[in-house]
N, C-alpha and C positions, 0 to 999 in steps of 0.2 A: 297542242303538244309543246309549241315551241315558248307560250307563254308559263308554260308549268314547269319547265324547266329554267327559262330564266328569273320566274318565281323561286325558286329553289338555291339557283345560285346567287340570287342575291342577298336569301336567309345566309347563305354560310359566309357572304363576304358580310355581313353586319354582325355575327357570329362571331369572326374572326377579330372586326376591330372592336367590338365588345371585351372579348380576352386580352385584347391590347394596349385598351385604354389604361389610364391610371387608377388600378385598383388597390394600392398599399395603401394602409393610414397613413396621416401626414406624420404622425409621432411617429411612425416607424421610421416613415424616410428620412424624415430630420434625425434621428437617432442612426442611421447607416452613415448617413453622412458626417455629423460627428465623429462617427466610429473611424472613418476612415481618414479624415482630418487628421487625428491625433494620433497617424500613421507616418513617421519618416519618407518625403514621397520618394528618398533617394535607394532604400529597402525596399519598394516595392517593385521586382522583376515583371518585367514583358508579359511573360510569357500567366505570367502569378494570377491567382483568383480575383484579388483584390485589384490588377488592371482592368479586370472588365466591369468593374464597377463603374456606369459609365450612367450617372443621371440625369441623361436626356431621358432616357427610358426609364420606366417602371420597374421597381426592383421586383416584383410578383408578377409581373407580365409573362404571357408564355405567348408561342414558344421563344428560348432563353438559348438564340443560336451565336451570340456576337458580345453580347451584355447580360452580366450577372451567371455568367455562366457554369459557377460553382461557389461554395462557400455559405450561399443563403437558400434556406427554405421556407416556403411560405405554405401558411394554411389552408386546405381543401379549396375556397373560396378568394385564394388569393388576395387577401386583402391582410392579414397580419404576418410577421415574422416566426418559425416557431425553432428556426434551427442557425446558427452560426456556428458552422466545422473549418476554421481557416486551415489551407492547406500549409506544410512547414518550409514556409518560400525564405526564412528568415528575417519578416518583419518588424521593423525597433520603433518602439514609439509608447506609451502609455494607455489603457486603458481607460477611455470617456465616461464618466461618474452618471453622461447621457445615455447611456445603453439602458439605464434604468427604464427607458420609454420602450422599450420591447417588452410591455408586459403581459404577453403569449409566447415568450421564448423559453423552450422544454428542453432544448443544448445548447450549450458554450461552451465551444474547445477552440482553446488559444496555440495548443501544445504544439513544444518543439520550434517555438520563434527567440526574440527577443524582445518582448515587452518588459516595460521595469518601469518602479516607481510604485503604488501603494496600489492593493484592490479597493476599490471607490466600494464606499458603505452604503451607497447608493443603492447598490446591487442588491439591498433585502427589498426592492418594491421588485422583484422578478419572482412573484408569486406563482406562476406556474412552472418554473424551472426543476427540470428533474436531475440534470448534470450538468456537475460545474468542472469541466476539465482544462485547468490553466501550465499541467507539467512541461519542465523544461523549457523557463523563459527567466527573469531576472526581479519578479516583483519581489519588492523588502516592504520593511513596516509588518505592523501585526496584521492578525488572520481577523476582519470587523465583525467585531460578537455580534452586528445585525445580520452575519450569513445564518446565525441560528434562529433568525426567525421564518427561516424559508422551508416549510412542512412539507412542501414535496420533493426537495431533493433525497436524492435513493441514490447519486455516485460524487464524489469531490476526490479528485485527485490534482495537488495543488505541489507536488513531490518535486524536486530541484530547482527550486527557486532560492531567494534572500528571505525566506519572511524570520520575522524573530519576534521575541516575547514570549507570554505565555498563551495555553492553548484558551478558545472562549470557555469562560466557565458554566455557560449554559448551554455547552456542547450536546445532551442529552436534550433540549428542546426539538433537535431535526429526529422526531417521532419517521422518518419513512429511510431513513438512510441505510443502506446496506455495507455502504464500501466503501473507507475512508484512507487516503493515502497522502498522508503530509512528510513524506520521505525526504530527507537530503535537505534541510534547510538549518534555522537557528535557534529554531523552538527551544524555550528554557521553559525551568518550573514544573510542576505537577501534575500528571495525569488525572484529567476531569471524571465526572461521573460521565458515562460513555451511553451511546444512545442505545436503548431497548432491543434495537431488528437488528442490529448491525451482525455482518457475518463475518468481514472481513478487515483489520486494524492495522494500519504499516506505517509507524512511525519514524521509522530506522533512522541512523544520522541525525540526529540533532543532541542537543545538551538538556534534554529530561531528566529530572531527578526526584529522587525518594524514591520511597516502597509503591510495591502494586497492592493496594487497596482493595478490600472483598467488595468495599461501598461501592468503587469505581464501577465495576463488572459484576452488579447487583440487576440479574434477570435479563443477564443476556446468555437466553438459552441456545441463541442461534449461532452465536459465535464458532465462526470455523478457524480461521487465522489471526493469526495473532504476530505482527513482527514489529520488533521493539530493539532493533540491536541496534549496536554503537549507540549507547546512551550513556548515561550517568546514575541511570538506576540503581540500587542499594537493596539492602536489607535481605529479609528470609523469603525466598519465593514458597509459600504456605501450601499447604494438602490442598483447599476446597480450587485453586486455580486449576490445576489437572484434572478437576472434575466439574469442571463446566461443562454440560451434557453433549455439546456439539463438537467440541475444540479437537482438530486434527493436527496443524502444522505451531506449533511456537519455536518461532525464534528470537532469542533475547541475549546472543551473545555480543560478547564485548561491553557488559556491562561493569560492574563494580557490586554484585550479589553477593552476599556471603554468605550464608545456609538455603537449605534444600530443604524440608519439610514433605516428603509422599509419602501416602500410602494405597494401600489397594483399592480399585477401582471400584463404585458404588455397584453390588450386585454381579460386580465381575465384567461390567461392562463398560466400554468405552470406544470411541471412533477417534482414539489419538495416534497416529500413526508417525509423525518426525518430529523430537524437540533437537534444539539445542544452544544449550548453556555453555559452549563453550568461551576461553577469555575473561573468565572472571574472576572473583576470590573465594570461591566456594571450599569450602574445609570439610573437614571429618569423612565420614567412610561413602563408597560409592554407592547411592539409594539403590539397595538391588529391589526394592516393590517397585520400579520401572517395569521389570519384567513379569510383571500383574498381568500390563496393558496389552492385551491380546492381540492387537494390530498394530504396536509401538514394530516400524521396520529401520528407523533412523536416529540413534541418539548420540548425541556431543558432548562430553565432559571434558573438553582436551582443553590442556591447559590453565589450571586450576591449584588447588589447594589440599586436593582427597589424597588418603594415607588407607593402609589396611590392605585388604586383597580382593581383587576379581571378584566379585559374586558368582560363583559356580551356575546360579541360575540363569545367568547370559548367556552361557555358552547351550543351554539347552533348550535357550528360544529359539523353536522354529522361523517365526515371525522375521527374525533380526537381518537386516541384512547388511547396514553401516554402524557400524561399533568405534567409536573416535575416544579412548583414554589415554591419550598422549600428552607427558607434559605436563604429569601429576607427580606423586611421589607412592605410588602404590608398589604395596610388596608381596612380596612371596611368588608361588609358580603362577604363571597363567593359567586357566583351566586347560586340560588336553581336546574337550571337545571343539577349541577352536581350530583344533590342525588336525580333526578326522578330515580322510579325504572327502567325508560327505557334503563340507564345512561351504557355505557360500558368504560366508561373511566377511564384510572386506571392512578396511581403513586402519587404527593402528593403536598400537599397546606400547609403541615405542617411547623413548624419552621419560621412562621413570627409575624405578630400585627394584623391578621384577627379578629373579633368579630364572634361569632356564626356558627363555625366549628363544625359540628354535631360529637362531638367525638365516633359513633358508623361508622363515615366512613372510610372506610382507608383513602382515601385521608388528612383526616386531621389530618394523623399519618407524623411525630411527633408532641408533642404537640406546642403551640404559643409560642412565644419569651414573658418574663415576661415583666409587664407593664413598669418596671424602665427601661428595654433594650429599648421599645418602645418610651419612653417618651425622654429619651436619644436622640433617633435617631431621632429626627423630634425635638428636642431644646424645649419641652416642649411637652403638652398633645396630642397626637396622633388621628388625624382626623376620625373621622368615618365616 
């Protein structure tokens, strides 16, 4: 009996130092090491993930009570890397063009440190990489057109950073991407042809310019959002954009737009439920075939170029619930249905040449543009 049991416990202490031994590839460790190299040692806190990084030990070794205690995950077998999640300790240093030797890492998320300096092109040998999450750290230089040869990324969010240039023109090669957020940087130039699956697009803040393109967004049926504002975008936003089959939220205000182009929704249907254009120089009358879109509950024209009246059909959108025409030059009465007391529709008709905006509504906060503005803008007296 006594020899079966110390049979037994001696399986689980060789058990033990089996899972303790050194079971990481050596390109993985030399690549942690790198990685952390070209880390500021003076940015890295005590308490921080990256101090237990401590390579006496095994970075895949378990159990991981003292060293490596968070930040890295290693594959079922312990022997490759497949996750790097640094936590936001505010680490400054550059990313290693060596990380490329993790080629079993499925995450990268840098986000919410200070890293800066260029994303290493290196990065397209990270063929099984699913997410590249680099947001809010300081990398500049362009976005390297080798990220698009990486087939299985499905998330890049690379949003408040310096990068600048234009976007890769082979952006449409990343066939598996769903979610792409290059927000808040210095992106110029043209909107690429955009990848197949993609649901979700946020470009916002940067310096884009030209029209949006039917090529661009040619079979992307899945597209849900769309935000594109503060840019420097132009031209007619055209009918077939509002009738991309999937598209719920577009934001594309603060651009430089000047026509509007809608019409009613294919077959009467659509799942668009908030745009808004507001901030731009859009003219001519307010597209009442907005109020087609049968789940449209948020739309933005404030601040604009539009002349004429109200479309009476707004006001008898059930759907509606944020109404923004402020800061156009529209005239004549508002419709009544906005101040039945049934009315749930909030935001504002104020700041144009309307006549008899019930000043106890909010909607008709702010006040109207004075009659000499008015009269001004339509070359003489202003139509009722």
């Amino acid at each position: 009996m006594f020899n079966i049991i110390s049979r037994s416990l001696l399986l689980l202490l060789l058990l033990y130092v089996s899972l303790a031994q050194a079971l990481t590839s050596p390109q993985d460790i030399s690549a942690l090491k790198a990685f952390k190299a070209s880390i500021k040692p003076s940015s890295i806190p005590s308490w921080s993930c990256l101090a237990s990084w401590d390579f006496s030990v095994d970075p895949c070794a378990i159990p991981r009570r003292t060293h490596f205690t968070c930040a890295v995950t290693c594959s079922p077998d312990s022997t490759r890397v497949t996750q790097i999640t640094l936590d936001p300790a505010g680490y400054s240093g550059q990313l290693t063009p060596l990380v490329s030797q993790l080629t079993q890492l499925i995450t990268l998320d840098l986000s919410d440190n200070n890293f800066f300096g260029p994303i290493p092109s290196s990065i397209s040998s990270l063929h099984s990489l699913q997410s590249l999450t680099l947001k809010s750290n300081s990398f500049s230089g362009s976005i390297p057109d080798s990220v698009t040869t990486l087939k299985s990324l499905e998330f890049i969010d690379l949003s408040h950073n310096s990068l600048s240039g234009p976007l890769p023109k082979t952006l449409n090669s990343l066939s598996s991407l769903t979610r792409l957020d290059l927000s808040y940087n210095k992106l110029t130039g043209f909107l690429p042809k955009l990848p197949r699956n993609l649901l979700e697009l946020a470009i916002r803040g940067n310096s884009l310019s030209g029209y949006l393109s039917k090529a661009c967004f040619d079979g992307l049926t899945q597209l849900e959002v769309v935000e594109l504002s503060e840019n420097s975008l132009a031209g007619t936003l055209e009918a077939w954009f509002f009738h991309l089959p999937s598209l719920q939220q577009v934001d594309l205000a603060n651009n430089s737009f000047t026509r509007v182009e809608i019409s009613k929704p294919p077959g009467g249907n659509s799942d668009l439920v908030a745009v808004n254009l507001g901030f731009n120089k859009i003219e001519g009358n307010v597209p009442a075939n907005f109020a087609d879109y049968p789940l449209l509950s948020s739309l933005s024209l404030r601040y604009n170029r539009l002349r004429g009246a109200i479309p009476l059909e707004f006001s008898k959108k059930t759907s509606l619930r944020r109404l923004f025409l402020d800061g156009n030059f529209l005239i004549g009465k508002p419709p009544s249905g906005f101040f039945a007391g049934s009315t749930s529709v909030s935001g504002s008709l104020g700041d144009n040449c309307l006549q008899g905006c019930p000043g106890s509504s909010q909607l008709c906060t702010p006040s109207q543009k004075s009659y000499a503005v008015c009269k001004q803008a339509y070359g003489g007296k202003p139509r009722s």
